[in-house]
C-alpha angles and dihedrals in degrees: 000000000000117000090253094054090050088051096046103043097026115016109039097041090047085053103038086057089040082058105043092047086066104045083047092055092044090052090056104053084040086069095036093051093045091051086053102047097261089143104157093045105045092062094049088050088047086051086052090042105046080046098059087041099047086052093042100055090043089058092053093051089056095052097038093160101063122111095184098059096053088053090050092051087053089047099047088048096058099038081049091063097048095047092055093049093053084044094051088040092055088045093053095188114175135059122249130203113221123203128201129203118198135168109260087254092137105221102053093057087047085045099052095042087036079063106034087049089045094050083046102269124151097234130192126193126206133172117223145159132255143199086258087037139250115036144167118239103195108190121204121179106209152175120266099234098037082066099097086058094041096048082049102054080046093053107040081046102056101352084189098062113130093226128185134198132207135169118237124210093202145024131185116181122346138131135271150155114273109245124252093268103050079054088058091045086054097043099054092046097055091048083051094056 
């Protein structure tokens, strides 16, 4: 096999899709990161992501006739998606509010704010009232990626609470734990003291 025929057939279609992998996931967290306010980010990752594009599509229409590189576009498109999406996922970047809703059973609502205050969580209480009658609506901003502990302590707490997520764009104020590393900065100055 010639050295054309490698680039053409191997080569080229194997870094067109590498490419286009990464302006597609680029593309992806640009939005993301638009719809969440990310506003001096998303146009340096469009910048990245026209530029890829831009080369990309210069090096197709030079080799028109392959079949291969145009497979390899489509399939760089659609592995690009997914792979934003997993990147923006493991960044989790945003803050959520969560809602429970719990039957006005007394108890189960002190109980749930009793343990979300005490793990460091902001926590609102409102009565309300249900298709079945009284409940409980207990409120927690939190951050995005503290949501898998959060949804745990709910659920070992009450495991029948009817709970909601949505993302927020902005938050002023609010409580929340300190990260793992502010608890290491304490921590050492108080050692230091």
């Amino acid at each position: 096999m010639s050295d054309i025929s490698f680039y053409t057939w191997i080569g080229l279609p194997l870094l067109i899709f590498i490419a286009r992998v990464v302006d597609v996931s680029l593309g992806t967290l640009r939005i993301i990161f638009t719809a969440r306010g990310r506003r001096y980010l998303a146009p340096l990752l469009g910048f990245v992501e026209v530029f890829i594009w831009i080369v990309i599509v210069s090096q197709i229409t030079r080799q028109a006739s392959n079949l291969l590189a145009y497979l390899a576009y489509a399939a760089g498109f659609a592995a690009g998606n997914y792979v934003g999406i997993w990147i923006e996922n493991r960044l989790a970047i945003g803050t959520l509010i969560i809602r429970a809703i719990l039957p006005d059973e007394g108890v189960l609502a002190t109980d749930l704010a009793a343990t979300l205050h005490q793990a460091g969580y902001g926590v609102t209480r409102v009565a309300g009232t249900g298709a079945n009658g009284p409940v409980q609506l207990i409120y927690t901003v939190i951050r995005r990626k503290d949501l898998a502990q959060v949804s745990a302590l709910i659920r070992q707490t009450h495991p029948r609470a009817f709970l909601t997520v949505e993302e927020l764009r902005s938050v002023a104020e609010g409580i929340f734990p300190p990260s793992k590393q502010k608890q290491m900065v304490a921590l050492g100055q108080r050692k230091g003291k």
